[in-house]
C-alpha positions in Angstrom: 13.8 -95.3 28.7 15.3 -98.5 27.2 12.1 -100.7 26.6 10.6 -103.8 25.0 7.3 -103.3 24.1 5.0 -106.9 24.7 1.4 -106.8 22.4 -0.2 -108.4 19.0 -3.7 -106.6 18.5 -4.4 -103.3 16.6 -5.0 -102.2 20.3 -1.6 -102.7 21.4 -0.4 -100.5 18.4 -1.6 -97.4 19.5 0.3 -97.6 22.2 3.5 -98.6 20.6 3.1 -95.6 18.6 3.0 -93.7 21.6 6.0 -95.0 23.2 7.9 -94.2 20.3 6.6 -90.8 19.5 7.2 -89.9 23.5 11.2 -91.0 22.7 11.4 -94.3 24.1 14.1 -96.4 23.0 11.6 -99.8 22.1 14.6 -102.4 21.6 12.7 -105.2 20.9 8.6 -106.2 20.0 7.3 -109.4 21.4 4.2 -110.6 20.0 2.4 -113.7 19.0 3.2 -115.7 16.0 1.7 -115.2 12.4 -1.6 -116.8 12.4 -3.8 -117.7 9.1 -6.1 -115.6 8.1 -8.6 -114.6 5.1 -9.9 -116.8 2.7 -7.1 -118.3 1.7 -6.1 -118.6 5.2 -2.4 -117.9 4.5 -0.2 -116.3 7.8 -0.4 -113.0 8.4 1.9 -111.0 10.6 0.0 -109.4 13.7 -0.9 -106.0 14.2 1.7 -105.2 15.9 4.5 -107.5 14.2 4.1 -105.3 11.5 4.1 -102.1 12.7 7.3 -103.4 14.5 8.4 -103.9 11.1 7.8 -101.4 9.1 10.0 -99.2 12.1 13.2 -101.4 12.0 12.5 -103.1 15.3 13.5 -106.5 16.3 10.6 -108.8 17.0 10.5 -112.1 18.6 8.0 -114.3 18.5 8.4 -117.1 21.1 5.6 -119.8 21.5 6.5 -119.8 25.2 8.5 -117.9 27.7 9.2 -120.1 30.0 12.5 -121.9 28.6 15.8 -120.2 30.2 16.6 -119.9 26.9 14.1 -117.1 26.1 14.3 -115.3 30.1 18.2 -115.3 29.9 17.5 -113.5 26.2 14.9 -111.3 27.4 17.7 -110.5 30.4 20.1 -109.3 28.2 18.1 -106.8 26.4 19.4 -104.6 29.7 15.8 -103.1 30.3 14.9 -99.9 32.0 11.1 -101.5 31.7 9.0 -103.3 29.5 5.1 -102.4 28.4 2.9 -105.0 28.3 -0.3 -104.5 26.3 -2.6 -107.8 25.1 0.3 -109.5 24.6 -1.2 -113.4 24.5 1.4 -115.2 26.7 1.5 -115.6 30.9 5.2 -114.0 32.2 7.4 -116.0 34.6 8.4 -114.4 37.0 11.9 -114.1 36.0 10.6 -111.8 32.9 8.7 -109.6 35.7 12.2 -109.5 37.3 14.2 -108.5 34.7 13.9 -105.3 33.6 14.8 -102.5 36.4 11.7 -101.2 36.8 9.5 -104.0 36.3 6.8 -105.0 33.4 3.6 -102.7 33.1 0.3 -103.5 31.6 -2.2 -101.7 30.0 -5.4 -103.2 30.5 -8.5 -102.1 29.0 -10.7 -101.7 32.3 -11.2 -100.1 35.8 -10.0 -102.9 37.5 -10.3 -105.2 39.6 -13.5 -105.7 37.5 -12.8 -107.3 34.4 -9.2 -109.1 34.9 -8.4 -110.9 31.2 -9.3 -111.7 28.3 -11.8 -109.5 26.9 -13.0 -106.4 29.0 -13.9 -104.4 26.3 -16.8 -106.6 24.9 -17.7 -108.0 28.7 -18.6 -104.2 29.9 -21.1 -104.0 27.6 -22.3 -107.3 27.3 -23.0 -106.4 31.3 -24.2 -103.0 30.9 -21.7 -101.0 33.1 -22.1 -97.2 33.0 -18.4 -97.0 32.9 -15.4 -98.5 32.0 -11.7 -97.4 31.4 -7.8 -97.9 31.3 -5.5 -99.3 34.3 -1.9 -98.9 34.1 -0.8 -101.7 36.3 2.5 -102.7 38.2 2.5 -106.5 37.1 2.7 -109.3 39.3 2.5 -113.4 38.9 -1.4 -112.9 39.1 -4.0 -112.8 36.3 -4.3 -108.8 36.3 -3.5 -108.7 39.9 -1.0 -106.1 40.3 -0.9 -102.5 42.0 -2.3 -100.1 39.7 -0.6 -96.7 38.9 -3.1 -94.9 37.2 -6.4 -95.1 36.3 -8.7 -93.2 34.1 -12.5 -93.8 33.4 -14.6 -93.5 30.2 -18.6 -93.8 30.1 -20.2 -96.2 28.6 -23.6 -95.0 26.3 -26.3 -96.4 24.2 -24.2 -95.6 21.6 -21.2 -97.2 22.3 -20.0 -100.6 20.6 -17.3 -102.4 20.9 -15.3 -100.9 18.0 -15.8 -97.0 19.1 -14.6 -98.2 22.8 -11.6 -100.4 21.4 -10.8 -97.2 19.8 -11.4 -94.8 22.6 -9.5 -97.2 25.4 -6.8 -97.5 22.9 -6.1 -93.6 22.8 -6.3 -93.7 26.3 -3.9 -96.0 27.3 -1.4 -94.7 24.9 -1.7 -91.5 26.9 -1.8 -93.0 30.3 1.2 -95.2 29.5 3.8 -92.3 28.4 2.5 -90.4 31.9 3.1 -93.5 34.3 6.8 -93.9 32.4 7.5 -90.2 33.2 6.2 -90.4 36.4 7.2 -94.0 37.2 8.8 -93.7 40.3 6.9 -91.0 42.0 3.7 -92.3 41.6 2.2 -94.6 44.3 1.5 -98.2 43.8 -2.3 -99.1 45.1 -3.2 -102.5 46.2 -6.5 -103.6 43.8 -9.4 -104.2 46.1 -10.5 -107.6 47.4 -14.4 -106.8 46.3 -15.9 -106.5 43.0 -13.5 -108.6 41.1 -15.0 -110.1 38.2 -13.4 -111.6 35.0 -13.4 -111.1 31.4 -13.6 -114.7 30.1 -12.2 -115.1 26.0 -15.0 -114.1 23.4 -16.1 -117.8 22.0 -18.0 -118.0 18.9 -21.4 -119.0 19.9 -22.0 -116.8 21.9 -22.7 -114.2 18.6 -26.5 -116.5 18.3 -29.0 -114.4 19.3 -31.0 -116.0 21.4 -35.0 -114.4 21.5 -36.5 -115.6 24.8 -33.9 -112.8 26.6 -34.5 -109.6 26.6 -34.7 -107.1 24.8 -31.8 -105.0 26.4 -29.9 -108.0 26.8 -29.9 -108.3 23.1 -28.9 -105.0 22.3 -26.0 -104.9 24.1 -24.6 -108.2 22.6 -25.0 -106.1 19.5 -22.9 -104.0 20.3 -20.5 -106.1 22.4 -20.5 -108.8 19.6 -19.7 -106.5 16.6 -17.4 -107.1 14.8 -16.1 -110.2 16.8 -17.3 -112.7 16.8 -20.5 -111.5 15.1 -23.8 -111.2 16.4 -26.7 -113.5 13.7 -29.9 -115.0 13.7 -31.9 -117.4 11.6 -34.2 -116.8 8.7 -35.7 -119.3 7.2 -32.2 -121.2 5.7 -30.2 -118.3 5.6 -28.0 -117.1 8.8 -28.6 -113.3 8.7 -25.9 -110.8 10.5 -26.8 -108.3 12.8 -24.9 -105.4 12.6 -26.8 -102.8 14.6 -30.4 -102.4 16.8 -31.7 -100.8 18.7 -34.9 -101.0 21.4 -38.5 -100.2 21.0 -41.7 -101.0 22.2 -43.6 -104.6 21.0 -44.9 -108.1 22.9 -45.2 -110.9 21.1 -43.6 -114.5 20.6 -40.1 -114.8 21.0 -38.8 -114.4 17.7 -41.6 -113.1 16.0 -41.3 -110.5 13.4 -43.9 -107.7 14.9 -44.4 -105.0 11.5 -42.9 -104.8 8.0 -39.2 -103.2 9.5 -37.9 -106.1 11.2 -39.4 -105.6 14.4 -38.8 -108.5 16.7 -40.2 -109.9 19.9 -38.1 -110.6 22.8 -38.5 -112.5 26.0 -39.5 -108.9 26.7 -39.5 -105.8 25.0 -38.6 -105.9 21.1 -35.9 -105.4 19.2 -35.7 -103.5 16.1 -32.9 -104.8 13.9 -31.2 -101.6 12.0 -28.3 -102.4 9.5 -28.0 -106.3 8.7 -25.5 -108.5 6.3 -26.7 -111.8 4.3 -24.2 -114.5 3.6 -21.9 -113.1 1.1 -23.1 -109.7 0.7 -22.4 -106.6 1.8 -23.6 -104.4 5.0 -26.9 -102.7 3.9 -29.8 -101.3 6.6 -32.9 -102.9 6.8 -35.4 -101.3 4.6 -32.7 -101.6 1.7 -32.4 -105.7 2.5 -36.6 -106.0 2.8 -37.0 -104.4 -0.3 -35.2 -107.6 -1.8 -35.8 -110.0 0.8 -39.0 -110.4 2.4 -39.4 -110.7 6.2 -43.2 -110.2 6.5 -44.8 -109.4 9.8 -45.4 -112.7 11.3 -42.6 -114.6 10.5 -40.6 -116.4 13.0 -37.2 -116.3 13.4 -34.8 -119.2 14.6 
């Protein structure tokens, strides 16, 4: 098929990579602008603004789709269909209109729970069993469409947000290239009216752990939080990462470091932090930072 491909993250590569090894002819990349970033906070290209690149295809990077400008452009591209994979920008309906069959999404959940933002890190931050990929006929809505496929993938004590980026990634790519195939055989199902819930944009703050919750609440933002936006806690002066943890038994304080291995109280239960990173050092696990670093049992942390 003749597409445009619409994404920006390392999640939306995958896919593009997929499109192009199935034999799609991807006309043009749309993606969001180059952003600063690293120290020096100089612009970078995107994930996928790059990739784009480095395959000779033309990418356009419009603030805004809603000028007739930019729909009678996207219009003459003469689109079988364009994919639509955390692209970053709301499409009018006259984009949704223009290419023959339509725009489809690939959104990284079993909707209609978790419409937006960020449904990778907000199924674990919840503790679902299960999450997955939709392949979704888009409409005007936010994640509102008729879904075409849909594939689940279960959600462990071992899973973080990296390993199920990675796993929902592979996943879509492959559900993506099987709904373009199958496109017009396969039926369009109305999302159901109950159990909508949405994934609301990652912010910050929301990486402070927070001790008087519990234990299994903490965990998970662990592994929601990582690497984005970063999950931390206070010792003393010093702002202490936390990269991994996991749950064990201890009462005590909120906060309060229970034995010599970083063993902390929670609003219930305790939390046993595993690997850790200190302002402007590397990743190391715990017993390598104490022997350096003293947390001794007893102290409290903010």
């Amino acid at each position: 098929m003749r597409l445009a491909f619409m994404g920006t993250p390392d999640f939306s590569v995958a896919i593009l990579s997929a499109l192009l090894d199935a034999g799609h002819d991807v006309v043009c990349v749309y993606a969001q602008p180059p952003r600063p970033a690293g120290r020096g906070h100089k612009e970078q290209l995107t994930p996928v603004h790059a990739f784009a690149a480095q395959h000779g295809i033309e990418v356009r990077i419009p603030k805004s789709l809603k000028s007739e400008a930019e729909q009678q452009a996207f219009r003459a591209l003469d689109l079988d269909a364009a994919v639509v994979a955390a692209y970053g920008l709301i499409l009018p309906q006259a984009i949704l209109d223009a290419p023959r069959r339509g725009c489809l999404n690939v959104h990284a959940s079993l909707l209609p729970r978790w419409r937006g933002a960020a449904p990778i890190q907000r199924a674990i931050l919840a503790g679902d069993a299960e999450t997955g990929v939709t392949i979704m006929q888009m409409d005007a809505g936010l994640d509102t469409g008729a879904m075409l496929l849909v594939e689940s993938l279960p959600i462990t004590a071992d899973t973080n947000a990296a390993s199920l980026h990675d796993a929902l990634a592979v996943l879509g790519a492959r559900l993506i290239v099987d709904a373009l195939a199958r496109h017009d055989a396969l039926p369009r199902v109305k999302q159901p009216e109950d159990g909508v819930t949405y994934a609301h944009k990652l912010a910050k703050d929301e990486g402070r752990l927070d001790w008087n919750r519990p234990a299994v609440e903490l965990e998970r933002q662990v592994r929601g939080l990582t690497p984005w936006p970063g999950v931390w806690c206070q010792v003393g002066e010093e702002r202490l990462k936390v990269l991994a943890a996991g749950l064990a038994e201890g009462a005590g304080a909120p906060g309060t470091v229970l034995d010599d291995s970083l063993l902390v109280a929670c609003g219930s239960g305790a939390l046993r932090l595993l690997r850790v990173q200190r302002a402007g050092k590397g990743p190391m696990e715990a017993a390598d930072l104490l022997r350096g670093f003293a947390i001794p049992r007893g102290s409290i942390l903010a």
